[in-house]
C-alpha positions in Angstrom: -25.3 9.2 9.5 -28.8 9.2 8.1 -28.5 12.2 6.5 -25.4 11.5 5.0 -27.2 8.4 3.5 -29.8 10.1 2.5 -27.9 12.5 0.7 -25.5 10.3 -0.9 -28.7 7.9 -2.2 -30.3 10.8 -4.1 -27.2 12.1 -6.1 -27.9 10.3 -9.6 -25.1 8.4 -11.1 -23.2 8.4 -7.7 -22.9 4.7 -7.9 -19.8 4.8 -10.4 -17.9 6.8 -8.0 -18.0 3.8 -5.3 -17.0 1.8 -8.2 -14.0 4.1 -9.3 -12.9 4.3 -5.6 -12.9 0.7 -5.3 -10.7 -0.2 -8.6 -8.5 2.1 -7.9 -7.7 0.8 -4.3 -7.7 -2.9 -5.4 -5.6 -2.0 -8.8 -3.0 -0.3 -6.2 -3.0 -2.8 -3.7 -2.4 -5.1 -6.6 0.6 -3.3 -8.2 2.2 -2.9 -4.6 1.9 -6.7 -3.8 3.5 -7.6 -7.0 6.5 -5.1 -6.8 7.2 -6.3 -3.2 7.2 -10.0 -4.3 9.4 -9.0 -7.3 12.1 -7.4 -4.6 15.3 -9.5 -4.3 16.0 -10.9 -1.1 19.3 -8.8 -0.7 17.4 -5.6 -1.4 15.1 -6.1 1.3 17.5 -7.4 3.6 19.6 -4.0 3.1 15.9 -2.3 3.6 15.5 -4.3 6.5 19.2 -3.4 7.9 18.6 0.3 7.6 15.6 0.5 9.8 17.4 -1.2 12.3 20.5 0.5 11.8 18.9 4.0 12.0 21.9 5.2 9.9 24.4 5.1 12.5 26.5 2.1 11.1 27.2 0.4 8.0 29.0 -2.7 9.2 25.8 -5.2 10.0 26.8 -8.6 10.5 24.1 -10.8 8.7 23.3 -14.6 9.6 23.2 -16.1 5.9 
């Protein structure tokens, strides 16, 4: 791992890749916690019914 370090430390300008990486994962994290928050709560009970279901059936009876 030392090399790798090494290596990694003498690349000029490598820091704005780490940064780059890093915006990108938060900005995505971000825009996937907002769409699941924005899901209506019979979309993700029919999402929720489907894994269960495995296809099979359509007729789930639901405890409202």
């Amino acid at each position: 791992m030392k090399i790798v370090s090494d290596l990694l430390t003498s690349i000029e300008g490598i820091q704005v890749f780490y940064i780059i990486g890093l915006l990108i994962f938060v900005i995505l994290f971000i825009v996937l916690f907002i769409r699941t928050m924005r899901l209506k709560n019979s979309d993700m009970e029919d999402i929720k019914n489907s894994i269960l279901t495995d296809g099979e059936s359509d007729d789930i009876i639901t405890s409202n």
